[in-house]
C-alpha positions, 0 to 999 in steps of 0.5 A, spaced: 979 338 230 975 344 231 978 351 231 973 355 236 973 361 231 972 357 225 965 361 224 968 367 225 974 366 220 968 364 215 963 370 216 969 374 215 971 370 208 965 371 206 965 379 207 972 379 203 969 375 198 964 379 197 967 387 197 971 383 191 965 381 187 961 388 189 968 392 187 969 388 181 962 390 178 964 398 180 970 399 176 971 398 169 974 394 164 979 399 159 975 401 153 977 399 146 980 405 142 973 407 139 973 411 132 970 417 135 964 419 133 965 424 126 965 432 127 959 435 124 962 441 119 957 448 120 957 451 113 953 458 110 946 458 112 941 455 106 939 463 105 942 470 107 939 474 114 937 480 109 932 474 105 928 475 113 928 482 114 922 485 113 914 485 116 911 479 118 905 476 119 906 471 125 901 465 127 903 458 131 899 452 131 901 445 135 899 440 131 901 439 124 894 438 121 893 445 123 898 449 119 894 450 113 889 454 118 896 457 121 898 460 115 892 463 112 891 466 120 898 469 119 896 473 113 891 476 118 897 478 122 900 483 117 895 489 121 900 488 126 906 486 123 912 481 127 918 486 125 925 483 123 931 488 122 938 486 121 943 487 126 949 491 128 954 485 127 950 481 121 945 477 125 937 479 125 933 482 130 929 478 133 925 475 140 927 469 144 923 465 147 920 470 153 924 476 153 921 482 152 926 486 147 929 483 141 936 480 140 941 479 135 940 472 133 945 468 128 943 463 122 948 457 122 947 451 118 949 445 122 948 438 118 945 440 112 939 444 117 938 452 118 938 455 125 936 461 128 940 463 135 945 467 139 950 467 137 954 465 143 951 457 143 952 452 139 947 451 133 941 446 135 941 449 142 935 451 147 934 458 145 935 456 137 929 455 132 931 450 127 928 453 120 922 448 117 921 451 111 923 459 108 921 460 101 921 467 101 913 468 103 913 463 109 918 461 113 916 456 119 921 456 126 920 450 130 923 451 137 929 446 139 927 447 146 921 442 147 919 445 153 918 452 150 916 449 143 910 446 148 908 453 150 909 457 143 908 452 137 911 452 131 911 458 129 909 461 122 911 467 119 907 470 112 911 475 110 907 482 109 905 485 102 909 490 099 908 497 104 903 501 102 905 508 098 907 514 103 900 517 104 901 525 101 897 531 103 891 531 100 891 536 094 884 541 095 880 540 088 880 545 083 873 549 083 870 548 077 867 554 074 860 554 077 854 552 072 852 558 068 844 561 072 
């Protein structure tokens, strides 16, 4: 007994059989429970703003062989010293990557790592810089972003020596009397 739509009906089970197949591979399983990943706790920053403050010599290099060089081109910066002052509301003043005008930028610690960003971003951002090393005299920034970081390097501030005294009037010199003729 031959059916004369058997061909069809077969074509047409293989069609259903296989949107099954497909749409058992698109939707998922339930997921176990899974212990969620632990919250990494911010904590104080490893120094105050304030230990920043101050006159900068500034260099950057890209490759880490280059950083005593940098350091030693950073001290020839201090001619034309990079400025960091505090801000308004607790952070330091200070460029983000392409802006013109200083911002006031936050030091969060995130991890057992010290950053320095805006504010209104989580630490370890785009526009942060995390703190390599700051013993007082040299502090290395590097950049989160790796695209900024390809342009501007990792950045090496020496700090500047103490500012010169304030230069006063010269004083005349007294006339000594005049040799006797």
């Amino acid at each position: 007994m031959n059916h004369p739509n058997r061909p069809a009906l077969w074509t047409a089970t293989v069609l259903v059989l296989s949107a099954l197949g497909t749409s058992a591979c698109t939707t998922s399983a339930p997921q176990l429970d899974q212990p969620a990943a632990p919250m990494v706790q911010a904590g104080p920053p490893a120094f105050p703003p304030q230990d920043i403050v101050g006159r900068w010599g500034l260099a950057a290099y890209h490759k880490e062989e280059d950083r005593g060089r940098t350091e030693a081109a950073a001290r020839g910066q201090c001619k034309q010293p990079y400025v960091i002052t505090l801000g308004s509301s607790g952070g330091v003043m200070m460029h983000l990557a392409d802006q013109a005008t200083p911002t006031e930028l936050r030091l969060r610690s995130v991890g057992g790592k010290t950053y320095i960003g805006p504010a209104d971003g989580d630490p370890a951002g785009a526009q942060d810089r995390e703190v390599v090393l700051f013993d007082g005299r040299i502090l290395i920034l590097r950049w989160m972003d790796p695209e900024v970081r390809g342009r501007y390097g990792t950045m090496v501030y020496v700090r500047c020596g103490t500012e010169p005294p304030a230069r006063t009037a010269a004083k005349p010199n007294p006339r000594t009397a005049p040799p006797p003729r």
